[in-house]
Every structure is written in structure tokens, then in C-alpha cells.
N, C-alpha and C positions, 0 to 999 in steps of 0.2 A: 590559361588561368584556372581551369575545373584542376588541373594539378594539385596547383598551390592551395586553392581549397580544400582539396579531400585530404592532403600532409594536414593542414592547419588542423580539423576535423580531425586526422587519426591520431596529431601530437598532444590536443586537449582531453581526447577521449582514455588516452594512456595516462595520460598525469591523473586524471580521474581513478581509472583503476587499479594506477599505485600510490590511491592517498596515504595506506597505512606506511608504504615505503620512503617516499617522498616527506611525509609528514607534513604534508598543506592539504588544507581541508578541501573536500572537491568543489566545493562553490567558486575557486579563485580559479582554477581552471577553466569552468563550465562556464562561468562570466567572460572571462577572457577570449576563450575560441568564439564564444555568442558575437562580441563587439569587434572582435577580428574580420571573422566572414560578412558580416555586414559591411564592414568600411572597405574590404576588397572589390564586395559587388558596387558597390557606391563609386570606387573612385575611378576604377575599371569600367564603369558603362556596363556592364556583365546585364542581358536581357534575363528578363525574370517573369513566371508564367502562373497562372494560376489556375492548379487540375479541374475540368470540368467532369466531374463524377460520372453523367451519365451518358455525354457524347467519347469516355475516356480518351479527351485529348485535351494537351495545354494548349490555354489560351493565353497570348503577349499581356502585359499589364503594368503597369508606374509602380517603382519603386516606394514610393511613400504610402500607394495605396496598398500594397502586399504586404505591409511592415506593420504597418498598422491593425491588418487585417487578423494576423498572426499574434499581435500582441495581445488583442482583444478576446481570442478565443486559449491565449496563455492566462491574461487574467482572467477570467472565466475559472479556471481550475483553482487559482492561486484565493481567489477569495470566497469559494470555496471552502478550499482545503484551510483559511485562518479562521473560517468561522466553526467548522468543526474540532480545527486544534483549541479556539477559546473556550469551548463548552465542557470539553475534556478535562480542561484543567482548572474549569470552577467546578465541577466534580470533584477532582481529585484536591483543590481546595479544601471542600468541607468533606474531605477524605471519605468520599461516598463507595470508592472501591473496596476499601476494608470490609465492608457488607457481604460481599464473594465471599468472605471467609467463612463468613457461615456455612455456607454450604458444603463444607470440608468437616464432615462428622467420623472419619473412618483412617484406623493405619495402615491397613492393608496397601501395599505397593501395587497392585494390579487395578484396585478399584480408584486409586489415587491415580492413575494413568490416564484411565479411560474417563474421570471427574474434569482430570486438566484438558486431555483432550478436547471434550466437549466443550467446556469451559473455552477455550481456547476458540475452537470453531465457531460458536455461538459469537464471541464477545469481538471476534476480529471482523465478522460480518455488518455489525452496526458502530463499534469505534477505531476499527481497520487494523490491519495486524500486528504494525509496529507499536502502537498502543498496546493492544490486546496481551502482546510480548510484555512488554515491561510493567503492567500490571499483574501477571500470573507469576510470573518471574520474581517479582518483589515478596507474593507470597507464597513462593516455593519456599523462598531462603527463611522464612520465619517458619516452616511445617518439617522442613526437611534437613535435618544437619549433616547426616554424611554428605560430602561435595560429590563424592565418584557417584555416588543416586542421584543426587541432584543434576550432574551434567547431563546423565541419560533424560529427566525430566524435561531437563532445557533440550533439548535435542528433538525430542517429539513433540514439545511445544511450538519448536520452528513450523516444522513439517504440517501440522494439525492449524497453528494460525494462518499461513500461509494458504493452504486449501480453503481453510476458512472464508477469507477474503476475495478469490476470486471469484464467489456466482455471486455478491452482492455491488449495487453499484457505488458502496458507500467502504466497502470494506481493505481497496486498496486500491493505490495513486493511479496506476495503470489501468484499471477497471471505471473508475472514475471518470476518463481522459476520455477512453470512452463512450461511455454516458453522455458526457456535456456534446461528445463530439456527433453526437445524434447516431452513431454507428451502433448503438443496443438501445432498447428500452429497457423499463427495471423487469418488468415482470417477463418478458422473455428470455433477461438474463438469467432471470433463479429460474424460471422452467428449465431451460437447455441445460446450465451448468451443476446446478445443485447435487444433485445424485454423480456427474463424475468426479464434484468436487466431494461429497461423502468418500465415495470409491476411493478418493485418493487418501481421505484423512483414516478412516476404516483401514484399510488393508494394513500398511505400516502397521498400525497401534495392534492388531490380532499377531502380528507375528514377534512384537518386542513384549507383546505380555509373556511368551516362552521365555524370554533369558531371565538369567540368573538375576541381575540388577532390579527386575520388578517382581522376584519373588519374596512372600514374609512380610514383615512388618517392618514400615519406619521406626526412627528413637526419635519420638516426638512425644511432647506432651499437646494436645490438637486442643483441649479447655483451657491452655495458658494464653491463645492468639486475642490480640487488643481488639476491644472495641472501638468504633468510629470516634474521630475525637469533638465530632458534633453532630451533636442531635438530627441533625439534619440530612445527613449523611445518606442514609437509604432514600428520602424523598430526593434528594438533588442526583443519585445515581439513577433511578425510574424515570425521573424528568428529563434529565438529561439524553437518556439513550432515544424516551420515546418524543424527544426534539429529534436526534438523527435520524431515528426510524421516518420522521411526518416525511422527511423532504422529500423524497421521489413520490410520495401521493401527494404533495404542493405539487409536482410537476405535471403529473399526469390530470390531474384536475386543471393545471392551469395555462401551463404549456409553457410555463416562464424557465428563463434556465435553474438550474439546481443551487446557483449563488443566490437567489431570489430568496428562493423556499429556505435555504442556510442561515441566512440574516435574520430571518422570519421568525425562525429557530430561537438562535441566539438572542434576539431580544427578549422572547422569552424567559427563557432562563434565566439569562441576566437580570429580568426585573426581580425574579424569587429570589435571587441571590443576595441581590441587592435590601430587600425585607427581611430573609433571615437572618441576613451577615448586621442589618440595623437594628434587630430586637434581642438577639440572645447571643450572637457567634461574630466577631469582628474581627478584622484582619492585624489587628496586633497579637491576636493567638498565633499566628504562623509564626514558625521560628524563621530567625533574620529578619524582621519587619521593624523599623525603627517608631517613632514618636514622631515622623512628619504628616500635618495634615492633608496632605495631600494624598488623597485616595487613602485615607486609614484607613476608613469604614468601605470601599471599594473593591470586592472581590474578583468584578471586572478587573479592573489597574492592573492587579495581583496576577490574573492570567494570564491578559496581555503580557505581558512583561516576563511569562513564562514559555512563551510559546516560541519553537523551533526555528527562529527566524533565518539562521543558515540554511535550511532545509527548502525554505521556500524561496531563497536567492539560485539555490544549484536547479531550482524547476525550473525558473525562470530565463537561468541561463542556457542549460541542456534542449529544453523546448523550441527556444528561439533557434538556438544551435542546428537543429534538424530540421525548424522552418526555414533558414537558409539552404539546404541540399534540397528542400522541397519547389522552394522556388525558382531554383534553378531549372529545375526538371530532372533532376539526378535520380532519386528516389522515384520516380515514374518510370525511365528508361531500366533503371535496375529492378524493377518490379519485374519489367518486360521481359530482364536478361533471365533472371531466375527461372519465370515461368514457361521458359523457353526452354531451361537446363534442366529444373525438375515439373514438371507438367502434374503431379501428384502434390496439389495445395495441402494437403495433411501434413504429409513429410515436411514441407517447407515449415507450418507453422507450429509442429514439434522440435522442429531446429531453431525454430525461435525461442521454443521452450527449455530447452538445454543449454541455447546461446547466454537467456537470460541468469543463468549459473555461474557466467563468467563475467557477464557483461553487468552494466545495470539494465535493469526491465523498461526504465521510462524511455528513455531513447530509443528503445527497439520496438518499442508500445508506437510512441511519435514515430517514429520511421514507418510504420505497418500504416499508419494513417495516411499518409502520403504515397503509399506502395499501392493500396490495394484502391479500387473504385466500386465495389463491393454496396447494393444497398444497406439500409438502415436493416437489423435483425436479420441478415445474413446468416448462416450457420459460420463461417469464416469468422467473422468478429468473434463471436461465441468462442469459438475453439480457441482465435490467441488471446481472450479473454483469461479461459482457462491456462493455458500453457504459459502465459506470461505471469501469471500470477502465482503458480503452483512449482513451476520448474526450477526457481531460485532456490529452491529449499534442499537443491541436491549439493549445492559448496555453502557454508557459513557464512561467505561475503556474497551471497549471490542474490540477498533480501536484505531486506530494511531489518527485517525481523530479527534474521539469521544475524549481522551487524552487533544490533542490539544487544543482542544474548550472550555473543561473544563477549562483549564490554562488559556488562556484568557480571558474568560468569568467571570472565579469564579463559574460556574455550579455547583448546589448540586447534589450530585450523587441521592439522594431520588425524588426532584424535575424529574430530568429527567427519572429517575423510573416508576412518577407518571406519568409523561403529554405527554411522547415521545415515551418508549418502547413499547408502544401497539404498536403504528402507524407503529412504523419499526418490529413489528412481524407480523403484517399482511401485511405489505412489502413482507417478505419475505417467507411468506408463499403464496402470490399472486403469487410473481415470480416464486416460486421453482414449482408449479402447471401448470402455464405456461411454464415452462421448459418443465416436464414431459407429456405433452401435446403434444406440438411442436416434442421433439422426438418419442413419439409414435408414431404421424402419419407419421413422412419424414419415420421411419423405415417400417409403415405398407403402406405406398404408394408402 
């Protein structure tokens, strides 16, 4: 039966990775193999185990308790990740992103680089990177009209959010997964990672500021770009992030999970939103909003009703998906098989990082969690921290980010092939060397 499983597993994970070819969106897949391998272990009897960390060996366990088990630390992530997709987009409600724009005073191509990148880095660590993308992105295309400048934009935008997001625990899905999964704390993430996630965003952007495409001046006019269309705008953008920013100091002061500290958040917000959107700014100024009362004056409702919900059916699906190999004790034995074949954990979790270019990252995130038995702040976690987060950015479909930018852009996947993936391989062969560096010596100090 482990057969018909690992087919069922490679048949969903492939429909997965030819959503664009297939044309069905990867959640009908990643649901599908999820409720598949379950009802095979179900009706099969198939024994199912549950990893004990620190004696590393499976111990037998019920079906119902392992399923459960599983679900519990999948929703953990999922309400989570709704309560920071809600915050985002009562932000972007009272169009509090427009505010960034300010800080775009200059045409020069080189210094417009090194503003996105940071920009970019900065904003993907506290609203995560595929966020991060499509709000930088929205205001390239109003600063920047040539498309062929603008693609190379968007291209080191990838690369730059993408790093961004790996040394925070808030900055992207995979990192997160981690966090909840007690396998990092926050403040040992940004110590260990930070600096090789710089390394990675840095190095790229010094050697694309040489080409032609970022030298001279844009043809913009930079005092034509719109002001916020309410008032509010820069308070609900500061509130907002420094809501995302509280949670990991909710956690570490409280010890509760990071969905805790998220809600915590969000209610917050929600309540300001809710006062300013009722004295000066209401949600029949959003264009498309009709004349029902229901939730007019609600810019909760409004976000609700905006947020990614496909996005959190394919976690759902994919997570459970890998908790069934996990339960079986697949992902244990094949932890075993590898560290047998490559005895060098570096190499392995750089081949996670490359794999993640072709593959998606959460699955091979979820799988590492099951693979490894590794304590809590491990240098290991750290490093596929790092490489899970940053190594997407060498193919276009290889991040959420990368994804993104294509769909807005129109990106050819060959183009950024040619003119991008170097840059973010030696991104992240910079970082991962900086990593491995940095942990060397704090361990031989």
C-alpha cells in the first residue's frame, strides 16, 4: 500500500506543479491527494506513528488521534496566516500603502533599485513577501513606464522580498510553519539569519546596479503619484504593521501560540477601522460596494471578503497531505535514507533550497519537519529557514512572490530565466556561505 501512496502523493504534487498547464487551480489537487491518503490509511488499517523528537523513534498511535493531531497544529498556521491577511487588507482598504510612495523622491534608476530593494526587504519581513510583491509592484507601474525597466524592477524585487522574508517569523509561510512549529524562536531567527539573508538581498542588487537597464534616469513625472484616498491611510499603515510587528513579543512574553497574539492584533485594528471608517471614511467609497446595509459602514466585512481564501484551502490541503507520509513513518525512514547517502546536513538543506525553485517550499518546509528531530533553535532549522525561503527566487514559479509578479507583470518565465536567475543563485549561494560561516565561528567561539 506505501506504493499506492507515494503514486497518489507524486500524482497530486504534479497536478500542483502544472497548475499553469493544467489550468486548475492547485488547491483542487492538494485537497484531493489530502482526502485521498487519508481514506487509504483509514480503510486499509495502514499502522500510523507518531515521531518522538527526542528518543528519535516512532511510536504506534489511533488513527483519530494523529488526524487530529495534525489538524490542530495545520489550523494553528491557517488562523494565523487569516488574521494577518485581514489586517493587510483593512490597510490596503484605507489605501494606507500609497503612503510608501512618498518615499520615492528621486529618478535616478540605481537609487530607485536600491529604495525598492530595501523597500522590498523591509516591508516583506513584517507583511510577508507576497504581500510585500504586490504592493511595490503596484507602485512601480505608476513611477515607471518603460515595461523593459520595469521587468528588471520586478525581478529584483523578487529576489530582494524573498530574502526579505526568510530571517523573520512573520515574513513568510514557511518560516512561520516553523515558528508555530516551536522549531525556531523569533529572536534567534533574525540573529542566525539576518545578515545571510542581507548577503543574499545585497549582493544581487551591487552587481545589477552595473547593467545598462538601471542606468540614467526614469521618464516619470515622481510629483504626479496619488495621495492616499483617506485620511487615514498612514495611521492604519503604522497600526497595522506595528499590530504584526506585537505578535512574536505576545509570544515570547506569553508563551501562547502566535494565532493568540494574531487575533489580539486584529482586533485591534479592526476596532480603529471600525471608528474611522464611522466618522469620516466608509465603505461605500470603495469602488464595487453597493447600497446594502449589511456591513456598509464595515471595513472588517470588506477585508474579509477580500482575503486569499484559495490560498489557505491549498495549505490546508498540502499540510495534511505531508502529515499523512509523516504518519506513516515515511518522512522518518527517508530522513534516515538521505542522511545515510549525504552525511553533510548543509548539502542536504541547500538541495532543499534549489529543490524549493522547482517545487513549492511548504511541502518541503512540512516534510523537513517530519524528516529532521533536530531541537528547538537548532542551527538546521535556521539554515532551511533560510534556503526555503530565499532559494524560490532562482525560477519565477518557484515563490509565491516570483508567482505574483509574473501575473502582473506578464513575465516570461525564459526571460527571467535568462536575466534574473543567476543573480538570485548567487544570492543565495552568498547567503547560505555566510550562514555557514557565522555558525561556525559563534559554535567554535
Amino acid at each position: 500500500m506505501e506504493t499506492i501512496i507515494i503514486i497518489v502523493f507524486l500524482a497530486g504534487y504534479l497536478a500542483i506543479t502544472l497548475e499553469h498547464n493544467l489550468k486548475i487551480d492547485k488547491l483542487i489537487p492538494a485537497l484531493a491527494m489530502m482526502a485521498i491518503l487519508w481514506a487509504i490509511i483509514a480503510l486499509t488499517h495502514m499502522d500510523v506513528f507518531e515521531v518522538n523528537t527526542q528518543l528519535r523513534e516512532l511510536e504506534p498511535t489511533h488513527l483519530d488521534e494523529i488526524l487530529l493531531h495534525h489538524l490542530g497544529k495545520t489550523a494553528e498556521i491557517l488562523v494565523f496566516l487569516l488574521g494577518a491577511m485581514t489586517i493587510v487588507e483593512i490597510i490596503d482598504y484605507f489605501d494606507g500603502f500609497a503612503t510608501i510612495k512618498g518615499f520615492i523622491r528621486t529618478k535616478s534608476k540605481r537609487k530607485l533599485l536600491w529604495l525598492f530593494s530595501i523597500l522590498a526587504f523591509v516591508l516583506s519581513a513584517i507583511i510577508d513577501n507576497l504581500t510585500a510583491t504586490i504592493v511595490l509592484i503596484t507602485i512601480l507601474q505608476k513611477v515607471i513606464n518603460d515595461r523593459e525597466t520595469r521587468l528588471w524592477f520586478a525581478g529584483m524585487i523578487i529576489i530582494t522580498a524573498n530574502a526579505g522574508g526568510a530571517w523573520s517569523p512573520i515574513g513568510d509561510v514557511t518560516t512561520t510553519m516553523l515558528w508555530i512549529a516551536n522549531k525556531v524562536s523569533a529572536l534567534q531567527l533574525v540573529e542566525h539569519v539576518l545578515l545571510p539573508s542581507i548577503v543574499c538581498m545585497v549582493v544581487p542588487v551591487l552587481i545589477a546596479t552595473r547593467f545598462k537597464a538601471f542606468q540614467g534616469n526614469i521618464d516619470s513625472d515622481i510629483d504626479t503619484l496619488e495621495e492616499p484616498k483617506s485620511r487615514y491611510g498612514a495611521t492604519m499603515l503604522y497600526l497595522g504593521l506595528s499590530a504584526i510587528v506585537f505578535v512574536p513579543f505576545f509570544k515570547t512574553v506569553t508563551h501562547l501560540p502566535p494565532y493568540v497574539g494574531m487575533m489580539l492584533s486584529l482586533a485591534v485594528v479592526a476596532t480603529f477601522a471600525e471608528i474611522y471608517s464611522n466618522s469620516k471614511f466608509s465603505i461605500s467609497n470603495v469602488e464595487g460596494e453597493g447600497d446594502d446595509a449589511t456591513g456598509h459602514h464595515s471595513p472588517v466585512h470588506h477585508s474579509l471578503s477580500k482575503i486569499e481564501l484559495p490560498s489557505i484551502l491549498f495549505f490546508l490541503g498540502i499540510l495534511l497531505a505531508v502529515a499523512a507520509l509523516e504518519s506513516l513513518g515515511m518522512l522518518f525512514h527517508y530522513a534516515e535514507s538521505l542522511n545515510e547517502a549525504i552525511p553533510n546536513t548543509d548539502i542536504v538543506v541547500m538541495l532543499f533550497g534549489i529543490g524549493s525553485a522547482i517545487i513549492d517550499n511548504v511541502p518541503l518546509v512540512a516534510a523537513s519537519l517530519g524528516m529532521f528531530s533536530e531541537p528547538m533553535d537548532n542551527p538546521l532549522w535556521h539554515f532551511i529557514a533560510y534556503s526555503a525561503g530565499t532559494g524560490g527566487s532562482m525560477l519565477i514559479i518557484g515563490s509565491a512572490a516570483g508567482v505574483v509578479a509574473m501575473g502582473m507583470e506578464k513575465i516570461d518565465f525564459f526571460w527571467y530565466l535568462k536575466k534574473i536567475a543567476w543573480l538570485a543563485l548567487i544570492g543565495f549561494i552568498s547567503g547560505a556561505v555566510t550562514f555557514i560561516l557565522l555558525r561556525d565561528f559563534v559554535l567554535n567561539a
